[in-house]
C-alpha positions as CSV (number, residue, x, y, z in Angstrom):
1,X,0.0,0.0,0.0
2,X,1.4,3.6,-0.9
3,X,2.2,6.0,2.2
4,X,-0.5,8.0,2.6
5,X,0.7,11.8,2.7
6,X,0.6,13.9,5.6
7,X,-1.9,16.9,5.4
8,X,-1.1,20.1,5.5
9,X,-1.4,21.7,9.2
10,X,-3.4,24.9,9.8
11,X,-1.7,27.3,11.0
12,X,-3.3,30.3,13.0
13,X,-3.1,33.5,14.1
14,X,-2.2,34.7,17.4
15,X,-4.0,37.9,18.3
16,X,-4.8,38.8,22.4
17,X,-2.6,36.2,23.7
18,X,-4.0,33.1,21.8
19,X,-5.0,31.5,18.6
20,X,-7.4,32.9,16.8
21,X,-9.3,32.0,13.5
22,X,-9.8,34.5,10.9
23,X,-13.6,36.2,9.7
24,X,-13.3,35.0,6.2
25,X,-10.8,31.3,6.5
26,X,-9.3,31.8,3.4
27,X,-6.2,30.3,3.3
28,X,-2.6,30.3,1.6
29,X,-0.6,27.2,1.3
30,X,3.3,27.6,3.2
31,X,5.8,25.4,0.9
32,X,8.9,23.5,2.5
33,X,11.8,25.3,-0.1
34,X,14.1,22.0,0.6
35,X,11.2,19.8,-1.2
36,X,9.0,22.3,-2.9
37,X,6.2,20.7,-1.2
38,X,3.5,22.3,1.2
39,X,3.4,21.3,4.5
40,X,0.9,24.2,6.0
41,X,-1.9,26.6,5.4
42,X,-1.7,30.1,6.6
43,X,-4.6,32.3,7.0
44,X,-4.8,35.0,4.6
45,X,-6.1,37.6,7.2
46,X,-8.5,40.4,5.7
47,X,-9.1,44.2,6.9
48,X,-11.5,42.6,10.1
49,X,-8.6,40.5,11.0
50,X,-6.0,43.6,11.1
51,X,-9.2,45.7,13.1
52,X,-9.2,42.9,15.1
53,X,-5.6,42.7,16.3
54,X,-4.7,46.3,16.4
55,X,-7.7,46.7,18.8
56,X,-5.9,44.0,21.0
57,X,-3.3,45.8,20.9
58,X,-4.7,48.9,21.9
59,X,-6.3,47.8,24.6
60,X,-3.2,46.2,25.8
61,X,-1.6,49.8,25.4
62,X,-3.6,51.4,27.2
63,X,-4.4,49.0,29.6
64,X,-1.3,49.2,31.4
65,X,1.6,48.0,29.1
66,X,3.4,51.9,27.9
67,X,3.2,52.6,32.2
68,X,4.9,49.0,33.1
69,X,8.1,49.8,34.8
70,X,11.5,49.4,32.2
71,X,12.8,47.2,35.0
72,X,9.4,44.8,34.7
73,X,10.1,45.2,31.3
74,X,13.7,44.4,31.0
75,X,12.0,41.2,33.3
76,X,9.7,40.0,30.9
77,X,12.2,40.4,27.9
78,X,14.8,38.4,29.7
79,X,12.4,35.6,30.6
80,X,11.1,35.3,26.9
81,X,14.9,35.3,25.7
82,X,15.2,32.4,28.8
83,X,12.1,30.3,27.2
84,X,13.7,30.7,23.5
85,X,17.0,29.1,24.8
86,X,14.8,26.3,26.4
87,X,12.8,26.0,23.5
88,X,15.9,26.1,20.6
89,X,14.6,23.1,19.2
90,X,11.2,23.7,18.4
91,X,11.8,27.2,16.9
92,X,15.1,25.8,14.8
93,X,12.7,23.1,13.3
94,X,10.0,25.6,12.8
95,X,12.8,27.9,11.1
96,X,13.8,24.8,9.2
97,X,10.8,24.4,7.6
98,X,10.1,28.3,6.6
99,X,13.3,28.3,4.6
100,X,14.8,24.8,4.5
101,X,18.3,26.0,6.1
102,X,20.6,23.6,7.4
103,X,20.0,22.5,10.9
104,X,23.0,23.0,12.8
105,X,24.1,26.8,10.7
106,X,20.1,27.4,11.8
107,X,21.0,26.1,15.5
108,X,24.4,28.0,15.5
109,X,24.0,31.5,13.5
110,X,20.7,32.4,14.4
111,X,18.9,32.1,17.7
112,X,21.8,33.2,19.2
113,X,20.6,36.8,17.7
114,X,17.6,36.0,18.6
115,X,18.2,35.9,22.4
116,X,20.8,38.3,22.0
117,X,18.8,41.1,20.6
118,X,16.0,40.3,23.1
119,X,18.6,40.4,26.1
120,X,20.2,43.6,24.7
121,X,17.0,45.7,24.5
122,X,15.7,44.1,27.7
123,X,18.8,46.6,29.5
124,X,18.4,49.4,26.9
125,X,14.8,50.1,28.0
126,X,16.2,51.0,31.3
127,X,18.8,53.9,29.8
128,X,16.5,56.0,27.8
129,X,18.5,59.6,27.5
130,X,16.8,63.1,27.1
131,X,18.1,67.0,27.4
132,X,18.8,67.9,31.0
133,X,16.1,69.7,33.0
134,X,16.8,72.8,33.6
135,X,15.4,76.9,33.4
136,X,16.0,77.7,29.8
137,X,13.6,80.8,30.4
138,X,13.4,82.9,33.5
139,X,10.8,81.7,35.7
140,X,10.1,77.7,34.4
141,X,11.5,74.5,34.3
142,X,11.6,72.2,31.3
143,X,12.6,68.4,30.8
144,X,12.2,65.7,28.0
145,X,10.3,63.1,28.3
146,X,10.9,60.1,26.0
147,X,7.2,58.1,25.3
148,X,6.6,55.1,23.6
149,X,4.2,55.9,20.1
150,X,1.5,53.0,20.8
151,X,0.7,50.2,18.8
152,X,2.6,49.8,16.1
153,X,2.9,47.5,12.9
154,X,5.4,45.7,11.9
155,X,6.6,43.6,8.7
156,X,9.0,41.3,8.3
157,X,11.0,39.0,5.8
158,X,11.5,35.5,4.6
159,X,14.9,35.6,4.3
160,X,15.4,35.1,8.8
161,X,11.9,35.6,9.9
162,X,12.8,34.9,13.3
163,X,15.8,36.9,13.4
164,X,14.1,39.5,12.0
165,X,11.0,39.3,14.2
166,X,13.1,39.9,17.5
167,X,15.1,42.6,15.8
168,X,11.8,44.3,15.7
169,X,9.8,43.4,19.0
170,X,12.8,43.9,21.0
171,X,13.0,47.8,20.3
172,X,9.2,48.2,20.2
173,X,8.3,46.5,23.8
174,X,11.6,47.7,25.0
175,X,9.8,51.2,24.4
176,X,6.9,50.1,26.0
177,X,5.0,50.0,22.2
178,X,2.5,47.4,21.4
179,X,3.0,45.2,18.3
180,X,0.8,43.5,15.4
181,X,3.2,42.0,13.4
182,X,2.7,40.4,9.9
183,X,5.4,37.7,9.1
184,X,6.3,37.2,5.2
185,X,3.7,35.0,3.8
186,X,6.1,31.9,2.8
187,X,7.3,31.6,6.4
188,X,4.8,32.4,9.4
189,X,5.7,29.0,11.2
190,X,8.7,30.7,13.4
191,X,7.4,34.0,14.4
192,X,3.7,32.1,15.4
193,X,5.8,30.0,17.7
194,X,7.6,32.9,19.3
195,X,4.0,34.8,19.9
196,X,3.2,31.9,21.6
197,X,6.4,31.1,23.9
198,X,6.2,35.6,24.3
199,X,2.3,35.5,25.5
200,X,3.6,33.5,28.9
201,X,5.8,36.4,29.7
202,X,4.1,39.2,28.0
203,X,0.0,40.8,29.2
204,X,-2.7,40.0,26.3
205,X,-2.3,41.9,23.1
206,X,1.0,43.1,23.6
207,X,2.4,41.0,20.6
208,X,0.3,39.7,18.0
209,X,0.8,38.0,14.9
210,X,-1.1,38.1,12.0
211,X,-0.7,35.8,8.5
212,X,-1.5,37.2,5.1
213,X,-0.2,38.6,1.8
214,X,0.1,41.5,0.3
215,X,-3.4,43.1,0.6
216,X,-3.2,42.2,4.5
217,X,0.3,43.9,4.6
218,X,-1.7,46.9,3.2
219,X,-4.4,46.3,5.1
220,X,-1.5,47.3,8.2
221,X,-0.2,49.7,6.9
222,X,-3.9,51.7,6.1
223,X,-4.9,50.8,9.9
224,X,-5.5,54.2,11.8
225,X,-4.7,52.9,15.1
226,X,-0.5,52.6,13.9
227,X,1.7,55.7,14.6
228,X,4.6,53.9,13.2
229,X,5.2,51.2,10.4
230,X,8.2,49.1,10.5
231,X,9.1,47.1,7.4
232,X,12.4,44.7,6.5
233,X,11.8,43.8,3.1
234,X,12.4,44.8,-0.7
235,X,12.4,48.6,-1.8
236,X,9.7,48.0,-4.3
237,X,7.8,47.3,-0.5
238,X,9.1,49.6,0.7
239,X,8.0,52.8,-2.2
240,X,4.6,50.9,-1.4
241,X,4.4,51.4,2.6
242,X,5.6,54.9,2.2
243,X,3.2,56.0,-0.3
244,X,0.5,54.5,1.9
245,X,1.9,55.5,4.9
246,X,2.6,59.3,3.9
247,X,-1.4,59.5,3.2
248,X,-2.2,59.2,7.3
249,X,1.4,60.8,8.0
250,X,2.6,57.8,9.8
251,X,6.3,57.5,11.0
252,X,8.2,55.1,8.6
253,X,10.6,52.8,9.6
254,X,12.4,51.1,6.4
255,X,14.9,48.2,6.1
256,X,15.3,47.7,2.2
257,X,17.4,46.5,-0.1
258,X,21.0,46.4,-0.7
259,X,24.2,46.1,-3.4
260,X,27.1,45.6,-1.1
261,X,30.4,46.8,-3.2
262,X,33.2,45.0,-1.5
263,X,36.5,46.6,-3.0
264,X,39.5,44.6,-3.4
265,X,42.9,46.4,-3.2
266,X,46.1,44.8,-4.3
267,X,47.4,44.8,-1.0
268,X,44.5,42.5,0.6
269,X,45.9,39.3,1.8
270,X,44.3,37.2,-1.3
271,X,43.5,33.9,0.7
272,X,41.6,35.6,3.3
273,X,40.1,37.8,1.5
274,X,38.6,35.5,-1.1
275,X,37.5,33.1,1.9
276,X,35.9,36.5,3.9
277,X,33.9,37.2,0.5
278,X,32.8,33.9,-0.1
279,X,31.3,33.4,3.5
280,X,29.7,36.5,3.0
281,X,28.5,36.2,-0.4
282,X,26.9,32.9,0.1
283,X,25.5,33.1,3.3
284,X,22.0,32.2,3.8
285,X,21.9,31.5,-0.2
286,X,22.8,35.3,-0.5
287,X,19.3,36.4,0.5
288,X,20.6,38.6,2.4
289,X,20.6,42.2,1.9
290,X,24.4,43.2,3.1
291,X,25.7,39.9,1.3
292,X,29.5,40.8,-0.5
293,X,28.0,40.0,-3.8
294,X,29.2,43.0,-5.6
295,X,33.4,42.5,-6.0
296,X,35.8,45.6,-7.2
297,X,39.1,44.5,-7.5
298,X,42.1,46.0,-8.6
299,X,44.1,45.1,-11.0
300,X,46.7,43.4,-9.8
301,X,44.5,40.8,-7.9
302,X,41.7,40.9,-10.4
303,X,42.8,37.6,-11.7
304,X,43.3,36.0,-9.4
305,X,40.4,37.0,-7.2
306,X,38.4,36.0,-9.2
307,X,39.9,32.0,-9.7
308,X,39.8,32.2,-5.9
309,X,36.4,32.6,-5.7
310,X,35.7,30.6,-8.3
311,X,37.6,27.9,-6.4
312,X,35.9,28.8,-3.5
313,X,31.9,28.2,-5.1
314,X,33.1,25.1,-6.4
315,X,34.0,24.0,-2.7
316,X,30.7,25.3,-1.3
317,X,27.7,22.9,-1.2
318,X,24.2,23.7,-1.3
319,X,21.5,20.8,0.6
320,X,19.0,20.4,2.5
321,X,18.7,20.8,6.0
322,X,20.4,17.6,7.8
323,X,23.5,17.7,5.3
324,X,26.1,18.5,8.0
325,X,28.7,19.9,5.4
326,X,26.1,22.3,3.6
327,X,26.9,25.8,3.6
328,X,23.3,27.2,2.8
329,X,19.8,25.7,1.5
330,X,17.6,26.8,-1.0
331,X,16.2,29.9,-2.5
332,X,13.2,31.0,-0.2
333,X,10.3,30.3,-2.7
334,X,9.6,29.2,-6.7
335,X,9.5,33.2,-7.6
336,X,12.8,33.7,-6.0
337,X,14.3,30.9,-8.1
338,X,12.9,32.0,-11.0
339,X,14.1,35.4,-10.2
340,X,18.0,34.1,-9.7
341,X,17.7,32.3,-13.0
342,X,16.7,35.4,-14.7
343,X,19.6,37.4,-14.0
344,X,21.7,34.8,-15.2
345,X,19.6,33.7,-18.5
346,X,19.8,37.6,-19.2
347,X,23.3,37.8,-18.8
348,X,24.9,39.9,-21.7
349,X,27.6,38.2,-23.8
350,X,30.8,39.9,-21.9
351,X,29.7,38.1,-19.2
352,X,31.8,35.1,-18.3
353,X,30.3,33.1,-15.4
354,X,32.8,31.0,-14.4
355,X,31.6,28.6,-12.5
356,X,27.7,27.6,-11.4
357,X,24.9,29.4,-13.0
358,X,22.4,27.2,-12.9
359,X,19.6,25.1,-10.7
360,X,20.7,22.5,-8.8
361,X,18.6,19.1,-8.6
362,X,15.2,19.0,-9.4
363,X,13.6,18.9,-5.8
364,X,13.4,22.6,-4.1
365,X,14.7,25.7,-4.9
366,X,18.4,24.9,-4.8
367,X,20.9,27.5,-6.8
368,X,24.3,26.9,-7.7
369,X,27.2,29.1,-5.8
370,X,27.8,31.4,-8.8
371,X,30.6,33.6,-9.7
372,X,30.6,36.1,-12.9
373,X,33.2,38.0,-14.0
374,X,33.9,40.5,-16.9
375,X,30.6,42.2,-16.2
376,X,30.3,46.1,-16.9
377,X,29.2,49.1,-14.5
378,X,25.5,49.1,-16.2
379,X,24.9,45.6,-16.4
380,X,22.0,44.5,-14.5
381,X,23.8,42.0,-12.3
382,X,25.7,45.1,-11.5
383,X,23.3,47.0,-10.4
384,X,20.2,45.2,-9.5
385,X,20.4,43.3,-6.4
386,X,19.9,38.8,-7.4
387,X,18.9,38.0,-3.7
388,X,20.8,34.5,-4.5
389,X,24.3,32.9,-4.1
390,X,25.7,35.1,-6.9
391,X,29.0,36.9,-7.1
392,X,30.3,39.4,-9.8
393,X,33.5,40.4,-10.0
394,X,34.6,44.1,-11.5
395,X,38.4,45.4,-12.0
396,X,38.3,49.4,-11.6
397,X,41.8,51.0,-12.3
398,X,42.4,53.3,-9.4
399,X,40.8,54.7,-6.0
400,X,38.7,57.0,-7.4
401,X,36.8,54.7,-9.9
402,X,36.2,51.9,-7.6
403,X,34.6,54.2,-5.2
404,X,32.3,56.2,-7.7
405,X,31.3,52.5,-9.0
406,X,30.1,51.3,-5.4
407,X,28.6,55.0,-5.0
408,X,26.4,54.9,-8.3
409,X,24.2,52.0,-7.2
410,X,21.2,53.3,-5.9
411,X,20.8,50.9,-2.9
412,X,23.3,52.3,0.0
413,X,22.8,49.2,2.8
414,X,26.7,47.8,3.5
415,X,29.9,47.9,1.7
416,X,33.4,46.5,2.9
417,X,37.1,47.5,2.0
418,X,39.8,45.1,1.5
419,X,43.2,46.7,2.1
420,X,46.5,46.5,4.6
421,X,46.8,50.3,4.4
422,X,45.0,51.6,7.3
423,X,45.2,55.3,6.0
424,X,43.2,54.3,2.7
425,X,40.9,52.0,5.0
426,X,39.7,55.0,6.4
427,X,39.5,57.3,3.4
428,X,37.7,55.2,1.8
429,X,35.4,53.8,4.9
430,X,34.3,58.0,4.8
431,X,33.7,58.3,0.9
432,X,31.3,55.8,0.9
433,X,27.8,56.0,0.8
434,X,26.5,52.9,3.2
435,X,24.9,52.9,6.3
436,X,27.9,50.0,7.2
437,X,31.2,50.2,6.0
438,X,33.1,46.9,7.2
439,X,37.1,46.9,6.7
440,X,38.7,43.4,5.7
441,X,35.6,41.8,6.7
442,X,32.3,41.6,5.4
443,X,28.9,41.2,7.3
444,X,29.5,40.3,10.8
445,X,26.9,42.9,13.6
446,X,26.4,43.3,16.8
447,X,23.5,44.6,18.9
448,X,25.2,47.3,20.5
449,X,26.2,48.9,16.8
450,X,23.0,50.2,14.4
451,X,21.6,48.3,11.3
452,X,20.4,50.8,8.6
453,X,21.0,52.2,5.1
454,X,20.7,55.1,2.8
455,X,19.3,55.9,-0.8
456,X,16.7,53.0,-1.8
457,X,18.0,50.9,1.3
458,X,15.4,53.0,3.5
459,X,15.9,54.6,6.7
460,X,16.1,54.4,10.3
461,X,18.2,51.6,12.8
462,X,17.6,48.3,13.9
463,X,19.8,47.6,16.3
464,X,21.1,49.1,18.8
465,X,20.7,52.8,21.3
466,X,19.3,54.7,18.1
467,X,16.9,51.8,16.9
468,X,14.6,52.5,20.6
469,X,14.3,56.4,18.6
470,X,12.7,54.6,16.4
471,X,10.4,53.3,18.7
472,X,9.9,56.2,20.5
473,X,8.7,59.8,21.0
474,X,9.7,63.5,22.4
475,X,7.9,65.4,24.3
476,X,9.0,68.9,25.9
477,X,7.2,69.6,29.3
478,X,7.5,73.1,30.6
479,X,6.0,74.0,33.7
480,X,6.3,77.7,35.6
481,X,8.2,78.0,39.0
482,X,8.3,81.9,39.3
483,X,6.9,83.3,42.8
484,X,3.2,85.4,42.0
């Protein structure tokens, strides 16, 4: 008899501390990237869902949660970063199954952020600075208060849903904000276990998670209650939530896309370089928006850059989740692959790729590691950003050129230098136009530093002291102390 197969789980929303179904039940089917096969059904949550959740939170708002002490806070966030420690397992399988990552990469790379960034904004809500108090006019006192903006909305990625998720809670409950979050639509499975594991810690309709696509991310983003919209995600998003967003002037928050240049001097030590890039580049599939994807090189390491890193690809494996030695999974989703192919298929005849360039196997979304060389300034593999495991490589003839060719892009996310000469490190660090600017390495953060870019990369921080301004609000309070 033939194995009958497993039907696809419904997945729910979490909205005022529990599951919830939606008003409509329509439904969206979640696909397992490693196999290309579904393995869930997501609610595709309509304006009543939305009303629903932002009047949760709300109510949680106002019910208490922007006057609980920092130090309860700081309490609750530590517990919840506590209970995702415990409960690793669970939300690496659940992360597994959203993008089809390997396992132990999943176990090792990622909910250490997770916990991280939780534990790090769990102290920062505690240090909120202001002006000092004082009488800046004869006769009155004034001080800054710092308030949290309310409920907020908040979008997040496929690429690390769960990563992303505490990147984004963390500042807004740190704050003392209320959240409805909508997780990308190809991987809710993560961020609905985290709600869940948060509600023990957390009052009702602090966080809430709502599923959906497109129209419910609109649907968000249209909501009078919001003050602020948060979204990680492509700039073609993001043109979209500020255009929406500008109509009920709502404070934007906007993590977009990137083109990191990574420029290659000939003084770089080669081998470490080449190894640095290739980490980088092929991380996470390259579906990552700082990835060093973009190579300058000068050239008297051109060549031999670019064999490097072609050795490199050829050593780097692509798998599903329990191969040990893999060094990323698939592509997210079937449009993401198709997208990766397309860069390459349109590739103009100068192009040389030199090695990969193609799909791999015929189950899931697996992509080749890819490196192309002899590509021009205006090609579009310059200057569009793949999303996938794809490397060009560029030789510019002197400083000046390589830094007006990582300028001209118009993303402005993360760049790196590659040099041993500390003075030109640093010239060149200030001349270009990133929000990150990494020096013989490429991609590495920390909580304490900020996360943000420039041009079509967005605005605003995740990460970090300036990532709770975000989240946050000033209010001048004046108040007369003269003798009538």
């Amino acid at each position: 008899m033939h194995e009958q197969p497993t039907p696809p789980r419904r997945l729910r929303n979490f909205v005022n501390g529990d599951y919830t179904d939606t008003a409509e039940g329509a439904v969206s089917d979640v696909v397992n990237p490693a196999t290309g096969r579904v393995y869930a059904q997501a609610p595709v949550s309509g304006p009543a869902d939305v009303d629903a959740a932002f009047r949760a939170a709300a109510d949680a708002f106002e019910g208490g949660w922007r006057d609980t002490p920092p130090a309860e806070r700081q309490i609750a966030m530590n517990r919840l970063a506590d209970a995702v420690e415990a409960r690793a397992d669970e939300l690496v399988a659940a992360e597994v199954e959203n993008c089809g990552k390997p396992v132990q990469l999943t176990r090792d790379e990622e909910i250490w952020q997770v916990t991280d960034a939780l534990r790090f904004f769990a102290g920062a809500c505690r240090v909120l600075e202001g002006k000092a108090a004082g009488e800046y006019m004869a006769d009155h006192t004034s001080w800054i208060r710092r308030e949290p903006i309310g409920p907020v909305a908040q979008i997040t990625p496929w690429n690390y849903p769960l990563a992303m998720a505490a990147w984004k809670i963390g500042p807004a409950l740190a704050a003392g904000n209320t959240i409805v979050l909508k997780p990308s639509d190809t991987t809710p499975v993560s961020t609905l276990l985290l709600a869940e594991i948060a509600a023990e810690f957390l009052p009702p309709g602090v966080l809430n998670v709502v599923c959906g696509d497109r129209d419910t991310g609109r649907a968000l983003v249209d909501h009078p209650v919001p003050r602020l919209v948060s979204l990680t995600g492509s700039t073609r998003a993001g043109f979209e939530v500020a255009q929406h967003g500008s109509a009920d002037l709502k404070r934007l928050h906007l993590e977009l896309g990137g083109k990191a240049p990574v420029i290659v001097f000939d003084d770089a030590d080669l081998e470490k370089t080449a190894a640095g890039i290739a980490e980088a580049g092929y991380f996470n599939a390259g579906q990552d928006c700082t990835a060093a994807t973009r190579v300058l090189a000068a050239p008297g390491v051109h060549d031999d850059l670019a064999a490097a890193l072609a050795e490199h690809a050829r050593a780097t494996k692509t798998a599903g989740p329990e191969v040990t030695d893999a060094a990323f999974g698939p592509l997210n989703n079937t449009v993401q692959l198709d997208r990766v192919t397309g860069f390459l298929d349109r590739a103009p005849d100068h192009a040389e790729v030199l090695t990969g360039g193609s799909r791999v196997g015929d189950t899931g979304y697996f992509y080749a590691p890819t490196v192309v060389s002899g590509l021009r300034q205006g090609d579009e593999l310059v200057t569009d950003e793949v999303f996938g495991p794809v490397i060009t490589v560029q030789r510019f003839d002197d400083e000046d050129t390589a830094v007006a060719w990582a300028n001209s892009v118009r993303y402005g996310l993360a760049s790196s230098v590659w040099t041993r000469d500390h003075a030109r490190a640093l010239r060149v660090s200030r001349r270009l136009d990133f929000g990150c600017v990494w020096i013989n390495t490429h991609i590495p953060m920390v909580a304490e530093m900020p996360h943000g870019g420039f041009k079509h990369s967005g605005y605003g921080k995740d990460l970090s002291l300036y990532s709770m301004e975000e989240y946050t609000r000033v209010k001048h309070v004046m108040s007369y102390i003269g003798r009538d």
